[in-house]
C-alpha positions in Angstrom: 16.3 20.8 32.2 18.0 17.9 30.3 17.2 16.4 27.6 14.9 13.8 29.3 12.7 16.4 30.4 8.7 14.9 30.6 6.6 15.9 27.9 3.5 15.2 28.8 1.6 12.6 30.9 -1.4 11.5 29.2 -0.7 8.1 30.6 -0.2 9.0 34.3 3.4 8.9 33.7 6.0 10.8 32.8 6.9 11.0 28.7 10.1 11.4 27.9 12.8 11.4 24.7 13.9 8.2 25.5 10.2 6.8 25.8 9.2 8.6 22.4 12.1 6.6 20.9 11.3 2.9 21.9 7.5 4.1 20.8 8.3 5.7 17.5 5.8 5.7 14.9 6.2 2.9 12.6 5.1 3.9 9.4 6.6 7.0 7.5 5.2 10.8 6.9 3.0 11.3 3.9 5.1 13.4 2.2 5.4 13.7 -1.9 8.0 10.9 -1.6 4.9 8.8 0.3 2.9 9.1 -2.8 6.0 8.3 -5.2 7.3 5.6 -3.4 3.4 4.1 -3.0 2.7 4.5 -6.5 5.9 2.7 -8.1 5.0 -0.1 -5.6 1.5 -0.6 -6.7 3.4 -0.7 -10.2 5.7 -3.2 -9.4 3.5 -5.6 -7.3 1.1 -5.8 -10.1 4.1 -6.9 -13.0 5.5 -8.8 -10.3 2.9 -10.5 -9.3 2.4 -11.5 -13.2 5.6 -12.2 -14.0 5.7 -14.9 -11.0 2.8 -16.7 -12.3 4.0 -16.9 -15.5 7.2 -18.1 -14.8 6.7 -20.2 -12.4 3.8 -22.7 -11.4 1.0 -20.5 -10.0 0.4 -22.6 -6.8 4.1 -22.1 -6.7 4.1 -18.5 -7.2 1.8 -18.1 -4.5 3.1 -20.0 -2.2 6.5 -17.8 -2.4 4.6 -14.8 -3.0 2.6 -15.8 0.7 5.8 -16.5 2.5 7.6 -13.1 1.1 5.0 -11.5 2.7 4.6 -13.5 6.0 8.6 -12.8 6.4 8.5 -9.0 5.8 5.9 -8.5 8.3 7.5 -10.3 10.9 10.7 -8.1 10.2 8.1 -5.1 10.5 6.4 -6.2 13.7 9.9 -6.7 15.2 11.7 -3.5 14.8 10.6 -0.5 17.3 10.6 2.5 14.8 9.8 3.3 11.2 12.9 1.8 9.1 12.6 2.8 5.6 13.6 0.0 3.9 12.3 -2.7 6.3 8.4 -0.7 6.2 8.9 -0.4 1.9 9.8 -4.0 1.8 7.0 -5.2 3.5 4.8 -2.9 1.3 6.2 -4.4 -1.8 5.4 -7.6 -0.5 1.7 -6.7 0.3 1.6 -5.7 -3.1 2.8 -8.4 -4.7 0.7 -11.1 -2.1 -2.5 -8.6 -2.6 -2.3 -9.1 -6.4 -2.1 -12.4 -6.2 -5.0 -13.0 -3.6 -7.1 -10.7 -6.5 -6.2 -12.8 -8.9 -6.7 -16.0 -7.5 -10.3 -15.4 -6.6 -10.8 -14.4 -10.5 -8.5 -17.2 -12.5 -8.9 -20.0 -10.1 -12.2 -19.6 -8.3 -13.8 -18.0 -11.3 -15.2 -14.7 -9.2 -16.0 -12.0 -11.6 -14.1 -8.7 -10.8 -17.6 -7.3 -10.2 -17.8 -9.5 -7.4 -14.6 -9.5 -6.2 -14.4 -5.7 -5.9 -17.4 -5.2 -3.7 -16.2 -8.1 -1.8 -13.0 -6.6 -1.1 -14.9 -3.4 -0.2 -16.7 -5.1 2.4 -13.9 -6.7 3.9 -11.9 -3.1 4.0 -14.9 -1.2 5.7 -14.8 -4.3 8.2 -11.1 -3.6 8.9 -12.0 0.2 9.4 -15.4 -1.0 11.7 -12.6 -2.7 14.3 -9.9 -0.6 14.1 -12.2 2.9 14.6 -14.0 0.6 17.3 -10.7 -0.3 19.2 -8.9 2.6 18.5 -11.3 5.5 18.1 -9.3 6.8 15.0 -7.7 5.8 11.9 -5.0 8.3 11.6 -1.5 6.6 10.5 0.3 9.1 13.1 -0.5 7.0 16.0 1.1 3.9 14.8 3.0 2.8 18.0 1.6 -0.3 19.6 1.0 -3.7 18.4 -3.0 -3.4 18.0 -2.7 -0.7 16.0 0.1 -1.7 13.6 -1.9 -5.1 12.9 -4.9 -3.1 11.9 -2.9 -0.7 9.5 -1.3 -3.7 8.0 -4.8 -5.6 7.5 -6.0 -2.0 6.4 -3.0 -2.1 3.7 -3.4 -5.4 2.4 -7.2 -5.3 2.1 -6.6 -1.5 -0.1 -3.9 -3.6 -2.5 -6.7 -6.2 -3.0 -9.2 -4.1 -3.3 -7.3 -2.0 -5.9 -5.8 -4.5 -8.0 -9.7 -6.2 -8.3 -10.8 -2.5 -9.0 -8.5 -1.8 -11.9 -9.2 -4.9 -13.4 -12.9 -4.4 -13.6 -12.5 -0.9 -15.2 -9.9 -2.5 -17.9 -12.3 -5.4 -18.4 -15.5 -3.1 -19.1 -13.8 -1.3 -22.5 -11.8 1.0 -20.4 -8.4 -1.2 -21.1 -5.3 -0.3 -19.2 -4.9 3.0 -20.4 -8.1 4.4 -20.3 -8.4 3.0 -16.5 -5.2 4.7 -15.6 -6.9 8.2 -16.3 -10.1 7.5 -14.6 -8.2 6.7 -11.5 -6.1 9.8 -12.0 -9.4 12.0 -12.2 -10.7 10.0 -9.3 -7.4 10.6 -7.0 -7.6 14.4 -7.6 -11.2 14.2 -5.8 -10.0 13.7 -2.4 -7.7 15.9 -2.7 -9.4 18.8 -3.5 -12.2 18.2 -1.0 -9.4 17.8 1.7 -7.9 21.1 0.7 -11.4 22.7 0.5 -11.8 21.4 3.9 -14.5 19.5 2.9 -12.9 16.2 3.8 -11.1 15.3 6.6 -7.7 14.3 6.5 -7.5 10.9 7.5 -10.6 10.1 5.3 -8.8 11.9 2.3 -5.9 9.6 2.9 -7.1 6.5 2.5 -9.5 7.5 -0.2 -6.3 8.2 -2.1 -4.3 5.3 -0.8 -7.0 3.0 -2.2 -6.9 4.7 -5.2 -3.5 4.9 -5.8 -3.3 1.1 -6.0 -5.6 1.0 -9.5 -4.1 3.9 -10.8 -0.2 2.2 -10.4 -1.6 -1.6 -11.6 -3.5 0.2 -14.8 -0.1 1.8 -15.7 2.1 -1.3 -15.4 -0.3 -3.1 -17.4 -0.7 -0.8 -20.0 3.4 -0.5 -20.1 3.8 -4.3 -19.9 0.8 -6.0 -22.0 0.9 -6.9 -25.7 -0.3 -4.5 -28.4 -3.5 -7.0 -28.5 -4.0 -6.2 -24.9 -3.9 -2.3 -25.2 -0.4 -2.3 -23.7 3.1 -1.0 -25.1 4.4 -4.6 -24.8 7.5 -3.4 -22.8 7.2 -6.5 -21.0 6.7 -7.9 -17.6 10.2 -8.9 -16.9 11.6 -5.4 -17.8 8.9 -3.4 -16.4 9.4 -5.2 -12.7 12.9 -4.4 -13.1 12.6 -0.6 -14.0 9.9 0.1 -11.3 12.3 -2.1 -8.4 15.1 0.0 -9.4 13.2 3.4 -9.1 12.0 2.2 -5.3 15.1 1.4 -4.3 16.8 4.4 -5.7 13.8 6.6 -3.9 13.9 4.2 -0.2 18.0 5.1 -0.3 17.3 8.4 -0.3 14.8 8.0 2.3 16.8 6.0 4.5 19.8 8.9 4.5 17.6 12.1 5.0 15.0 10.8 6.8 12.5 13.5 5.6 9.8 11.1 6.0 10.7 10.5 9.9 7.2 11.4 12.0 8.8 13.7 14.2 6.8 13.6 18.0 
């Protein structure tokens, strides 16, 4: 047979190669490199996202930080396949926006991170509500139509919020930045040892650890970044950004050339 051979027909109609192509998974394979890449980008967003505001007007910082974000999504959302450094842009961008909208509701509105976190809680589980409702799973290897990517993404940017509003309650309650980042690296090892227990289902154990991974990666860069008086290693904000954007880009090349985190069927 040729290479077009049919595959299945789950549909009523033939599947074949060229179909799987033009309805390629759009997000990558959690591999190791998943987790590195995710990680230095919950880094990043969270210096970024400081070193924006400080710099700049915060209204202003916003603003750019809200149209960076709009713009890499609709780069996503146009392209039919997972493209490494299209999907990792728009994932810096989320966490870079997601920071922001944290901290906006606790500088400008003056919503206490205990509020804020449960509130970004709520809205998460209501993201997960429609998207298991619609979809009838929220596994990230079925990412190949329109419905399903929007839900991932609103799923994405509500975990950054959520994240960056969690690590800032656990650094505000004595922890400081530090002492937050290894409660949240005790917490990520949970999931994972229920899921290889088989306690804990995998895409529950995923985004357990993708939520997590958020305050564990914003507690670091804040702890590397921050004064002395803050609990930090005053490396600064400016320098810190830098160093983590260098590291994802070096990591998304390599990405990009061997594809090893390609869903493959």
């Amino acid at each position: 047979m040729s290479t077009e051979h049919v595959l299945s027909h789950q549909d009523g109609r033939p599947v074949t190669h060229a179909r799987i192509r033009r309805g390629a998974n759009k997000v990558p394979e959690v591999t190791a490199y998943f987790w590195i890449i995710k990680l230095l980008t919950t880094d990043m967003g969270e210096t970024a996202s400081d070193y924006l505001a400080k710099v700049l007007n915060p209204v202003v910082a916003v603003g750019l930080g809200g149209f960076a974000f709009a713009a890499s999504l609709v780069v996503q959302f146009s392209v039919r396949r997972y493209v490494a450094w299209i999907y990792w842009t728009a994932i810096v961008m989320v966490s870079v926006f997601g920071t922001m909208a944290a901290d906006v509701l606790h500088v400008a509105l003056g919503v206490p991170y205990v509020v804020s976190t449960p509130l970004f809680m709520i809205v998460l589980a209501v993201v997960f509500a429609l998207w298991y409702t619609s979809e009838r799973t929220l596994s990230i290897h079925g990412i190949r139509t329109r419905r399903r990517e929007f839900f991932y993404w609103a799923a994405v940017l509500a975990t950054f919020a959520l994240g960056t509003a969690a690590g800032d309650l656990t650094a505000s309650v004595g922890l400081r930045y530090l002492g937050s980042a290894v409660v949240f690296v005790v917490a990520i090892c949970v999931p994972t040892v229920l899921y290889r227990s088989g306690t804990l289902g995998a895409v529950t154990a995923f985004w357990i650890a993708y939520v997590i991974t958020r305050p564990l990666g914003a507690s670091l860069a804040d702890w590397m970044a921050l004064p002395h008086s803050r609990g930090g290693l005053a490396l600064g904000l400016g320098p810190v950004t830098l160093s983590w954007t260098a590291a994802i880009v070096g990591f998304v090349a390599y990405m990009a050339v061997s594809k090893r985190d390609v869903q493959i069927g």
